[in-house]
Backbone as CSV, one residue per row, in Angstrom:
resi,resn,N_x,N_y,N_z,CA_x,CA_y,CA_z,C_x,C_y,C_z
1,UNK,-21.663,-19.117,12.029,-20.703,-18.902,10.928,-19.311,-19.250,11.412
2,UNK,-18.758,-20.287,11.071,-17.349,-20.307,11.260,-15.981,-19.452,10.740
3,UNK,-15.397,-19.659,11.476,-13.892,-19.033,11.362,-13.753,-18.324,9.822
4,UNK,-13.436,-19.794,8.558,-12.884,-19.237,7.796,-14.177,-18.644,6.824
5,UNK,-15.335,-18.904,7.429,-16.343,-17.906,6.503,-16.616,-16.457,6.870
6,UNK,-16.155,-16.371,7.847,-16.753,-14.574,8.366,-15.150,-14.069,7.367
7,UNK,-14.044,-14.919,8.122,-12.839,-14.356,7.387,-12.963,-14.198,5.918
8,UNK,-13.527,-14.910,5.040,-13.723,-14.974,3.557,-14.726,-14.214,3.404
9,UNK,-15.387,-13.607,4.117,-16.609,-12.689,4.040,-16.014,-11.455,3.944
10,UNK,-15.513,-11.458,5.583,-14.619,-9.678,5.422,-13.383,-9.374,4.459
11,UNK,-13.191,-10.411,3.879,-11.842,-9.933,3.416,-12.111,-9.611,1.848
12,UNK,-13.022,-10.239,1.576,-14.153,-10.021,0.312,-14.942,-8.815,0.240
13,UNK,-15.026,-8.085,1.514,-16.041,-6.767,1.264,-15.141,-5.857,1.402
14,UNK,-13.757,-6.066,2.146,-12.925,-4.985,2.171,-12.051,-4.778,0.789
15,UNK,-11.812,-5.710,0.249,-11.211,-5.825,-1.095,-12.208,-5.011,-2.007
16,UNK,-13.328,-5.484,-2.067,-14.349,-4.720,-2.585,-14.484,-3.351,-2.649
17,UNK,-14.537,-3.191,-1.303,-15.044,-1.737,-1.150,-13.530,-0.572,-1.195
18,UNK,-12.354,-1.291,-0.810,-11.509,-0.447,-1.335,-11.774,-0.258,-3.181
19,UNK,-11.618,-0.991,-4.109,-12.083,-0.963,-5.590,-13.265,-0.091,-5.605
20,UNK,-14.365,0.182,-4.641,-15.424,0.398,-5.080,-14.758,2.576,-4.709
21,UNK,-14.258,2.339,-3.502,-13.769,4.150,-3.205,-12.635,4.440,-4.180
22,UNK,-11.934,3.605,-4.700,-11.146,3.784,-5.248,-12.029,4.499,-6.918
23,UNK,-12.348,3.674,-7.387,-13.603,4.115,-8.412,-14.410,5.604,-8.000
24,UNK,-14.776,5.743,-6.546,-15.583,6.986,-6.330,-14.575,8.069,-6.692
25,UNK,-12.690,7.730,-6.224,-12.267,8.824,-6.160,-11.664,9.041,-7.281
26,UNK,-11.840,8.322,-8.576,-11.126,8.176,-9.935,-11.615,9.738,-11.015
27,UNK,-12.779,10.373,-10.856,-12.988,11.267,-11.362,-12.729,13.175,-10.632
28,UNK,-12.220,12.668,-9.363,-11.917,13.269,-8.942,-10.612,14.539,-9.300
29,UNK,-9.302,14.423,-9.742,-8.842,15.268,-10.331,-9.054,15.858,-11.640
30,UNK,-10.378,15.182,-12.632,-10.207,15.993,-13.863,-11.752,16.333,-13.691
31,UNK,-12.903,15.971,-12.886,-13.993,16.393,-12.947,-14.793,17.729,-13.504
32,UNK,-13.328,19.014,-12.653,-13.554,20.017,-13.431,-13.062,20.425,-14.656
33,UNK,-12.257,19.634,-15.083,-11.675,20.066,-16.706,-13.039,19.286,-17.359
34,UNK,-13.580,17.862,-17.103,-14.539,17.210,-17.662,-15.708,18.506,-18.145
35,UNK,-16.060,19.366,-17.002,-17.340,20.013,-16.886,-16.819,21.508,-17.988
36,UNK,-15.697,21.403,-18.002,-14.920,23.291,-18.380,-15.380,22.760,-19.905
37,UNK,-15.118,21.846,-20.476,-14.930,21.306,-21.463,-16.472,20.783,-22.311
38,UNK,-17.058,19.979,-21.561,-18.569,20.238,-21.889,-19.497,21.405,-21.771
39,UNK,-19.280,22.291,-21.145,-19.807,23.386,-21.144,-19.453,24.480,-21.906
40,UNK,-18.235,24.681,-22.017,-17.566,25.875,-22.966,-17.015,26.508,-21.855
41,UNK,-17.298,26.554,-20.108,-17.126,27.623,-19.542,-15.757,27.905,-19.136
42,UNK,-15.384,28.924,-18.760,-14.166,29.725,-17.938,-14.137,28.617,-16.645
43,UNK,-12.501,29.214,-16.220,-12.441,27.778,-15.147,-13.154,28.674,-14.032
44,UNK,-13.770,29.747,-13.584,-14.684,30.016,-12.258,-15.811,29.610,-12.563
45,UNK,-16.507,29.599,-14.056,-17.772,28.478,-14.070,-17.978,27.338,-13.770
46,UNK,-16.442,26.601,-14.621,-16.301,25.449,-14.340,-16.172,24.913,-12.822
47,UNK,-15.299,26.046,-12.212,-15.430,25.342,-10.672,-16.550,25.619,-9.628
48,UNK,-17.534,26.721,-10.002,-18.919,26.564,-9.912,-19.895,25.416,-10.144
49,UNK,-19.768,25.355,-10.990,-20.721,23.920,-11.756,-19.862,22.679,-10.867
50,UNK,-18.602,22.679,-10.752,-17.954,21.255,-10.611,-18.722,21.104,-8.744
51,UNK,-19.403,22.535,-7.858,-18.944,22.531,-7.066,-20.505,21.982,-6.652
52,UNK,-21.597,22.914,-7.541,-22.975,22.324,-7.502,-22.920,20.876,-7.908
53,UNK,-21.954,20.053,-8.718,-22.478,18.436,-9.220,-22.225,17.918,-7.595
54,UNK,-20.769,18.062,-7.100,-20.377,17.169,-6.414,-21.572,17.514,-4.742
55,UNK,-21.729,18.683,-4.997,-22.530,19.529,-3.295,-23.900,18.531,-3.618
56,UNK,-24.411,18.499,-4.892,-25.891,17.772,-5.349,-25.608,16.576,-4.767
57,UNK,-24.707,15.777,-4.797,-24.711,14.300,-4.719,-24.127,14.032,-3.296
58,UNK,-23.433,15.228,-2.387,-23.380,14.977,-1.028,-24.559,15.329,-0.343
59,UNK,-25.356,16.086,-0.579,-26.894,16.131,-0.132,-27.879,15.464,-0.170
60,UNK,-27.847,14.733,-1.256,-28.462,13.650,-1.847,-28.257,12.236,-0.918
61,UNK,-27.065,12.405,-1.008,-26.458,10.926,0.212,-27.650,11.529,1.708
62,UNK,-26.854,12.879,2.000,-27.548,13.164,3.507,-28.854,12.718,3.741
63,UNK,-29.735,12.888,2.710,-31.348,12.843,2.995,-31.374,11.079,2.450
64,UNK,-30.768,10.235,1.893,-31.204,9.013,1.604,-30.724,8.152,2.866
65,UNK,-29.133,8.371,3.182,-28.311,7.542,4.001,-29.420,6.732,5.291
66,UNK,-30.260,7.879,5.660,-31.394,6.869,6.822,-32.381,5.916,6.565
67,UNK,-32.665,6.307,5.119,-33.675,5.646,4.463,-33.126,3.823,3.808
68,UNK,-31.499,3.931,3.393,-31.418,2.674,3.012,-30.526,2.232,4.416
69,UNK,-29.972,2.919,5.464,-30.149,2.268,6.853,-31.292,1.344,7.217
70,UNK,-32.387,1.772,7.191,-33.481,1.574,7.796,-33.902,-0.107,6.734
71,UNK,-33.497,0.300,5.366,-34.068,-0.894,4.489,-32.955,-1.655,4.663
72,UNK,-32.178,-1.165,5.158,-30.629,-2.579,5.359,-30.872,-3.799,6.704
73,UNK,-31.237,-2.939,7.726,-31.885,-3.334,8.785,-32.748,-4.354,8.806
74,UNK,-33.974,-4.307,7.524,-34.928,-5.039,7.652,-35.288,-6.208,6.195
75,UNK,-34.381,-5.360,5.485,-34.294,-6.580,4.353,-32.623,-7.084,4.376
76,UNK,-31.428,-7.425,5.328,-30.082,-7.385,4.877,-29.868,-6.205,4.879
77,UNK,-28.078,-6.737,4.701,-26.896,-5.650,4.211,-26.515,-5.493,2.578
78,UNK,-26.388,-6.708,2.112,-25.804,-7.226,1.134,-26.871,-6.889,-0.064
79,UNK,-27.832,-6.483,-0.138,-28.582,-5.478,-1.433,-28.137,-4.593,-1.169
80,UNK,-27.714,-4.107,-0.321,-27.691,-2.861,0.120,-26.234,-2.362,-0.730
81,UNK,-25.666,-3.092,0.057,-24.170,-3.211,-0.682,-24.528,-3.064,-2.171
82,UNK,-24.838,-4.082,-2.966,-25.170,-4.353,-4.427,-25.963,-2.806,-5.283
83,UNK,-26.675,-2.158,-3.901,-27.455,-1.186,-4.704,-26.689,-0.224,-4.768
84,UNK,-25.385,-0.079,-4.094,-24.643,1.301,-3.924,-23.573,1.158,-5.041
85,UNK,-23.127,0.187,-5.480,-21.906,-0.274,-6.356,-22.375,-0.338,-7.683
86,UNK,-23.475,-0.983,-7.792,-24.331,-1.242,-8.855,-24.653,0.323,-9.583
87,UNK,-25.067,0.553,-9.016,-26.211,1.906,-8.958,-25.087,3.039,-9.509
88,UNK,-23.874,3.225,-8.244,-23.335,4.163,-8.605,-22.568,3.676,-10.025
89,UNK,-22.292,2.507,-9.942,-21.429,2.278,-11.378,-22.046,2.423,-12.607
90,UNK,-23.301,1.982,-12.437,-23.972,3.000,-14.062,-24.104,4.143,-14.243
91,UNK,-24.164,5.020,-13.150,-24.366,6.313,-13.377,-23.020,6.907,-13.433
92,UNK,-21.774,6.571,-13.290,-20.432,7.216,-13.960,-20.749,6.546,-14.951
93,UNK,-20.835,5.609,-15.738,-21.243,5.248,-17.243,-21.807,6.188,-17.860
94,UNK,-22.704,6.407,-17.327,-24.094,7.552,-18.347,-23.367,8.836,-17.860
95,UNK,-22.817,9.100,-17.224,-22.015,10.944,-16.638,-21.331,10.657,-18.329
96,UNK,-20.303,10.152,-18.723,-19.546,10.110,-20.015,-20.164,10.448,-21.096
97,UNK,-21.977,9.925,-20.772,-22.461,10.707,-22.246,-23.280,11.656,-22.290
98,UNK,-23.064,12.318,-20.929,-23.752,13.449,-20.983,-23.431,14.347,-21.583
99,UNK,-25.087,15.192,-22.412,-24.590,16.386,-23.024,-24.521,17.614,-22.934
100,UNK,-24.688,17.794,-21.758,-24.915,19.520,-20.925,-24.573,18.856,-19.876
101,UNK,-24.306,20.098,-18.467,-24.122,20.266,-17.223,-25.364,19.837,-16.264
102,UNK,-26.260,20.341,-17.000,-27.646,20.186,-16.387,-27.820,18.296,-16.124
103,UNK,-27.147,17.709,-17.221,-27.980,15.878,-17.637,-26.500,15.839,-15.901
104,UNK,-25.244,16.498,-16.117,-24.181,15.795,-15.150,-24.751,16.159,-13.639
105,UNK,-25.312,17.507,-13.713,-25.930,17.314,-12.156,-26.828,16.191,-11.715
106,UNK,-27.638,16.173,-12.493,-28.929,15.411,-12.534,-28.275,13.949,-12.112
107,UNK,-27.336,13.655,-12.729,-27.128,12.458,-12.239,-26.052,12.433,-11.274
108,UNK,-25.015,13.281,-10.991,-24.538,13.239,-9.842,-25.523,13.010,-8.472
109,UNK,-26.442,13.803,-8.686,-27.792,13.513,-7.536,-28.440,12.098,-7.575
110,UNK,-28.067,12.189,-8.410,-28.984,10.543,-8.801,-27.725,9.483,-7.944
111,UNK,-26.554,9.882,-8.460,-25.420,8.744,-7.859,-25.885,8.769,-6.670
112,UNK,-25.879,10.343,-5.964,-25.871,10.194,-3.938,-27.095,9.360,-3.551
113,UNK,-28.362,9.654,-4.305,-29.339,8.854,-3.648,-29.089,7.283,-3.693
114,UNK,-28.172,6.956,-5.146,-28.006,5.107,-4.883,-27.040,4.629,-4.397
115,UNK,-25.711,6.015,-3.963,-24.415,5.298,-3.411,-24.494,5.459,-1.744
116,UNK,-23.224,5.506,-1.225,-23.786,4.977,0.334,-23.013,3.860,0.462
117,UNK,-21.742,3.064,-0.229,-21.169,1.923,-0.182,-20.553,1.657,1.011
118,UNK,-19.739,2.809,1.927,-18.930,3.067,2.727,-20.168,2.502,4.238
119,UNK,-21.102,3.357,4.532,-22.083,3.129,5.029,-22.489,1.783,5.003
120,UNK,-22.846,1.029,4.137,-23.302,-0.701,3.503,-22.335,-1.340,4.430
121,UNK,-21.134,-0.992,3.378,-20.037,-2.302,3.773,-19.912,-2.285,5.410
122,UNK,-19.693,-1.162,5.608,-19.194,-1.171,7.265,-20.262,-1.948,7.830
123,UNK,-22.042,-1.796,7.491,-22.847,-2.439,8.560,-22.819,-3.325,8.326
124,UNK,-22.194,-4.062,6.944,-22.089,-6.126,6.711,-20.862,-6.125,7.046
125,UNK,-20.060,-5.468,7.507,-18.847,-6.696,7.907,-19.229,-6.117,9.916
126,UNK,-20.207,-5.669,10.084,-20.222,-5.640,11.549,-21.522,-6.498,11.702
127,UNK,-22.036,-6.803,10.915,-23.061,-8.181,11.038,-22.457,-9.387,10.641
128,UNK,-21.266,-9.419,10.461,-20.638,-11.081,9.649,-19.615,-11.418,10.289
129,UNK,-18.793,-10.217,11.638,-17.531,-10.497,11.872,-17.900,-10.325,13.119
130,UNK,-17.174,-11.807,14.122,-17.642,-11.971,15.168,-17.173,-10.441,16.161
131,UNK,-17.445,-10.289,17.486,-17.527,-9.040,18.198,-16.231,-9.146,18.715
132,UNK,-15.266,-10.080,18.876,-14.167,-9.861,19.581,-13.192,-9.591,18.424
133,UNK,-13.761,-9.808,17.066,-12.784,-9.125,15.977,-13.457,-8.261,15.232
134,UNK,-14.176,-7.435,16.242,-14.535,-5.719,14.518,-13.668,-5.112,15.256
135,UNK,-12.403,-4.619,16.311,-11.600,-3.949,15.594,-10.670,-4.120,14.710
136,UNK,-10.542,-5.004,14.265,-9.798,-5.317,13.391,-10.587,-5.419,12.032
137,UNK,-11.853,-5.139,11.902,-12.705,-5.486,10.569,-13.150,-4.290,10.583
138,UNK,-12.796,-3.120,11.483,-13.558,-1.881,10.766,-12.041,-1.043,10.867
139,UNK,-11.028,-1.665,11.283,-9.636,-0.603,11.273,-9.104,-1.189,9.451
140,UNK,-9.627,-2.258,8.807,-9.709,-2.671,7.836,-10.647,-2.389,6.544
141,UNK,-11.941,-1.938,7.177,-12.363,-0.600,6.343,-11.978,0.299,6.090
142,UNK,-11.004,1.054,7.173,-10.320,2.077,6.936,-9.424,2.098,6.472
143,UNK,-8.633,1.322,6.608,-7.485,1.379,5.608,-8.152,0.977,4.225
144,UNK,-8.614,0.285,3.738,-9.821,0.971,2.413,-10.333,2.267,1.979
145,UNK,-10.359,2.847,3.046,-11.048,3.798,2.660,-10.111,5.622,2.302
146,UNK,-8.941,4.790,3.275,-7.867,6.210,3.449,-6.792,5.468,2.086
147,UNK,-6.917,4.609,2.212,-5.628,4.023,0.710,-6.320,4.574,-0.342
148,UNK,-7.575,4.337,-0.813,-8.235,4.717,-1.689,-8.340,6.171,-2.500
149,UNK,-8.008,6.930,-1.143,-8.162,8.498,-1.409,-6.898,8.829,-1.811
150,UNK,-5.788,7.834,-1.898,-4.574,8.115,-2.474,-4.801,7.525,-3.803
151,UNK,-4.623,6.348,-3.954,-5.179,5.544,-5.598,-5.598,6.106,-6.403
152,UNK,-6.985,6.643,-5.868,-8.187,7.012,-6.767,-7.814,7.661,-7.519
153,UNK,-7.592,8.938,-7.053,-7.401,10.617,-8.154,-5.517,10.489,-8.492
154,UNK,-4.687,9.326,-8.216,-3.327,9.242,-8.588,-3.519,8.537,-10.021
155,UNK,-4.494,7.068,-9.882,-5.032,6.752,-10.930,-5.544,7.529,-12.432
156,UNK,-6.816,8.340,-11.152,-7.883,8.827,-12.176,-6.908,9.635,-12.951
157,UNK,-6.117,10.691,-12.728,-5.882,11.806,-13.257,-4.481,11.401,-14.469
158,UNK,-4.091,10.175,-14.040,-3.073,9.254,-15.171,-4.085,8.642,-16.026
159,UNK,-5.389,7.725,-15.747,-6.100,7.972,-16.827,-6.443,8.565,-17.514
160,UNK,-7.088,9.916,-17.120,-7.567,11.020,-18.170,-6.541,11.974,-19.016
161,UNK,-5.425,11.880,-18.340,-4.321,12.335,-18.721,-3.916,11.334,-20.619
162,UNK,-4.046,9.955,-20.117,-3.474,9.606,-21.202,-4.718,8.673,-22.276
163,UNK,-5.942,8.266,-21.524,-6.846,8.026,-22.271,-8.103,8.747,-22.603
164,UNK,-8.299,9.878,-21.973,-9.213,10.946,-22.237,-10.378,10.656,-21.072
165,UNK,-11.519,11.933,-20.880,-12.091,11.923,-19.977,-13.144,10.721,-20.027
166,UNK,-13.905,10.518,-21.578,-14.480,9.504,-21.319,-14.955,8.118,-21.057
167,UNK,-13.324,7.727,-21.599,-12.694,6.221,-21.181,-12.400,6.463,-19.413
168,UNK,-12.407,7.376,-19.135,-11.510,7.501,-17.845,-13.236,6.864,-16.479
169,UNK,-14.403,7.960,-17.593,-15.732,7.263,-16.371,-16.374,5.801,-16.798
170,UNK,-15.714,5.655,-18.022,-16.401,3.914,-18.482,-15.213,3.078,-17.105
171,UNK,-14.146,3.049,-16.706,-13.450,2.449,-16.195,-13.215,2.463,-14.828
172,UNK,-14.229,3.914,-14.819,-14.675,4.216,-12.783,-15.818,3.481,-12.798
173,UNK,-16.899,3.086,-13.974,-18.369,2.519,-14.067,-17.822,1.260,-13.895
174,UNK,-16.892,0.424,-14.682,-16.166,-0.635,-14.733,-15.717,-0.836,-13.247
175,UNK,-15.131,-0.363,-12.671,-14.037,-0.664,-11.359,-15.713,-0.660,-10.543
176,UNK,-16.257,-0.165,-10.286,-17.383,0.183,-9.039,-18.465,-1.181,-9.371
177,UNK,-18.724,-1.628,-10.646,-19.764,-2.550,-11.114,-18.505,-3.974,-11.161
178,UNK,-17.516,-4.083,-10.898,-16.887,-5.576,-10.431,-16.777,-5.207,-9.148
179,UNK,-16.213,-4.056,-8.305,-16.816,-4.642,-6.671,-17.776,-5.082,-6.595
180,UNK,-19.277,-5.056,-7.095,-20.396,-4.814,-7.505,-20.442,-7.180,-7.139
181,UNK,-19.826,-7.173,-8.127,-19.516,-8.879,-8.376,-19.067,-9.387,-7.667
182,UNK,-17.799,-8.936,-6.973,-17.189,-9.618,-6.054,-18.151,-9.660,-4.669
183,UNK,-18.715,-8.775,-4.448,-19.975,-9.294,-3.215,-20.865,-9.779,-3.499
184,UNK,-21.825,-9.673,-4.836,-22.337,-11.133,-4.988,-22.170,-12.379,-5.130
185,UNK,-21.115,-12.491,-5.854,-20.874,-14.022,-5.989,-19.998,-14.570,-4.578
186,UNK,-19.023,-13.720,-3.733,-18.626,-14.333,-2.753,-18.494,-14.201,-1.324
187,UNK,-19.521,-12.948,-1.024,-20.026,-12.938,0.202,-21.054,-13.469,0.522
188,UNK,-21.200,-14.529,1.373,-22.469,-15.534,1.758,-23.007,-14.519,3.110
189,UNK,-24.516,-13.628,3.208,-25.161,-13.531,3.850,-26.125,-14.372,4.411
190,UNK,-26.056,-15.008,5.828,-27.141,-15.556,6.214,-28.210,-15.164,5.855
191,UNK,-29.318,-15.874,5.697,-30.784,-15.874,5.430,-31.006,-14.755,6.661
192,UNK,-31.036,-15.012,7.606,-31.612,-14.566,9.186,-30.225,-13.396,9.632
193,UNK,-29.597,-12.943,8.206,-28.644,-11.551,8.657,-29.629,-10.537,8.230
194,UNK,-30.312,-9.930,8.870,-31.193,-8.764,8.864,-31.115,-7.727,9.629
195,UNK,-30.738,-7.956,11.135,-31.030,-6.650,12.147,-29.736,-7.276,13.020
196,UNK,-29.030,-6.197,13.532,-28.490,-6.123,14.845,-28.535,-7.137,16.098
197,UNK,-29.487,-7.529,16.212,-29.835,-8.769,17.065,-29.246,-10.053,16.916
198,UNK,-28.452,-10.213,15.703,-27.445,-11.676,15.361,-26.098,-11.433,15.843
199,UNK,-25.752,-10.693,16.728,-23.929,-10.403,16.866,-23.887,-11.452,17.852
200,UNK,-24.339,-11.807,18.530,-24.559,-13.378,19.681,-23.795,-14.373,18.755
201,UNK,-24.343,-14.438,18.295,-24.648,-16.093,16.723,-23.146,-16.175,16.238
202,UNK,-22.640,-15.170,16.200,-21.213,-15.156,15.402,-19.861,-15.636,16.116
203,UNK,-20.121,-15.517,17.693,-18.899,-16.099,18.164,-18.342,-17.723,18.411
């Protein structure tokens, strides 16, 4: 892989994947007014319930995260990628039309088992970017990933503020399903990028 393709690779998944955390962290300041509000409840229910959606879908990650390791490894990175962006971006779509607490857990759990983006991206830009430059391609994840946690809920909470809660998850489904695009159409994975064993090949 030459120069300006690993560079057009990483700079394509980091762009990405900042949009894609940025999107994770967009429901983040009104989540519990979202839940107070569909439910009827008091805000200690509400921050009960807000505390089981989000605890469901970090547990959910815990028990999957080895399982699409393991399938990243041996089929690619780059589904992998596609299944976490993809995946999670329909399911903030369908959170908007949920009609009880019960349908929003259900799919908060559902998000953790298909998201995992953070995880993805990092193992394709450390399979695509030669070895004498991942510090600079994973200190570039991070700054994705720490900018994001500012954006996100500065965003989210000016969205919901002025377009309401459920335009606010069509446009976190929106933001997470075009990172979603931008790594298919313009990150080129080698055929033979599958396992750990290609970091040789790249310099």
């Amino acid at each position: 892989m030459n120069s300006g393709s690993w560079r057009k690779n990483l700079f394509a998944v980091v762009i990405s994947e900042f949009i894609t955390l940025v999107g994770f962290n967009f429901a983040t300041p009104f989540l519990p007014l979202f839940i107070k509000d569909l439910g009827g409840f008091t805000d200690t229910e509400a921050a009960l319930w807000t505390g089981v959606a989000m605890g469901g879908s970090g547990i959910a990650l815990f028990f999957t995260a080895p399982l699409w390791g393991m399938l990243a490894d041996r089929w690619r990175k780059k589904p992998m990628l596609l299944r976490a962006q993809f995946g999670a971006g329909i399911v903030t779509i369908l959170i908007s039309f949920a009609p009880n607490i019960a349908v929003v857990v259900i799919l908060r759990i559902l998000m953790g088992i298909l998201s995992g983006s953070l995880g993805a991206a990092s193992a394709m830009v450390a399979n695509i970017t030669p070895r004498e430059k991942m510090p600079l391609a994973m200190g570039l994840i991070m700054v994705a990933m720490f900018s994001s946690q500012t954006v996100g809920p500065l965003l989210g909470g000016y969205m919901a503020d002025t377009l309401g809660y459920q335009a606010s998850f069509w446009i976190t489904g929106v933001l997470l399903c075009l990172s979603g695009f931008m790594v298919l159409f313009l990150v080129k994975e080698n055929v033979d990028d599958k396992g750990p064993k290609r970091t040789n090949s790249l310099r």
